[in-house]
N, C-alpha and C positions, 0 to 999 in steps of 0.2 A: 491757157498757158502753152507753149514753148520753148523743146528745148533742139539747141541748133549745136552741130558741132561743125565749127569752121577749121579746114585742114587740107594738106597738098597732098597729092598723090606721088610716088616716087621721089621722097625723103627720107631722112633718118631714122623720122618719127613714125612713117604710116603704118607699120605692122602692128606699131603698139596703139594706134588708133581704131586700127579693121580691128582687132582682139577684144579692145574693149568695148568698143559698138557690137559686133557679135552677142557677147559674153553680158551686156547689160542688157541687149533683148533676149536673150535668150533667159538669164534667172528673174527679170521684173515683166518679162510680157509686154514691153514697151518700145517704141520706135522711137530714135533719136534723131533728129534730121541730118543731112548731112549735106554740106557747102563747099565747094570750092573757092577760094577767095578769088579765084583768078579767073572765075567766070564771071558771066555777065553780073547773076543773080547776085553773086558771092560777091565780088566784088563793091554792087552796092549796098549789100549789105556790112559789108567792114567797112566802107568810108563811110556808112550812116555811124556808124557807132566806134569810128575812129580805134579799130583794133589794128594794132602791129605786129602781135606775137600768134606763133600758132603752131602746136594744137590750139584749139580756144573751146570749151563750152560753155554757152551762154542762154541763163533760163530767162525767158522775157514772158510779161504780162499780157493778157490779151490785147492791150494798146500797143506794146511793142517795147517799153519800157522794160529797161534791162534789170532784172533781179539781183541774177549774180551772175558772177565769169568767172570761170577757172582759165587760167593761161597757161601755156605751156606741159610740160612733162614733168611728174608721171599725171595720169588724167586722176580725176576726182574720183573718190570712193563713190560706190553707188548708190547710199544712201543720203549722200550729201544733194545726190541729183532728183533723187526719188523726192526728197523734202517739199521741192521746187513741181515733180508731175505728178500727183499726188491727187490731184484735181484733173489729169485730163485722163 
């Protein structure tokens, strides 16, 4: 599994983003990835999986198939995400 959080730098949103990526490895021990849409990587990754909105995290199977997605603001409680890495 994987969990990816796709998000811009120098937005509205990104402090509440860096807090909560911090603040979920910091109490679960756990690394969330982290994407830019507007790079290359990032990029193909949001036109694979036709995302528009963003904050975005998105837990995928180890095929790639998307689990779940949280969109937008405020981000998901951390147990909702933990449900999803729980296995890696």
């Amino acid at each position: 599994m994987r969990i990816v959080c796709v998000w811009k730098d120098n937005t509205d949103y990104a402090r509440e983003v860096t807090d909560w990526l911090s603040e979920f490895k910091r109490e679960t021990g756990k690394e969330v990835e982290s994407l830019d849409p507007e790079s290359t990587e990032g990029e193909i990754f949001v036109r694979a999986r036709d995302m528009l909105q963003f904050p975005a995290v998105v837990a995928l199977a180890d095929d790639g198939t998307v689990l779940r997605e949280w969109k937008g603001t405020p981000m998901p409680q951390f147990d909702e995400v933990l449900y999803y890495v729980k296995e890696i």
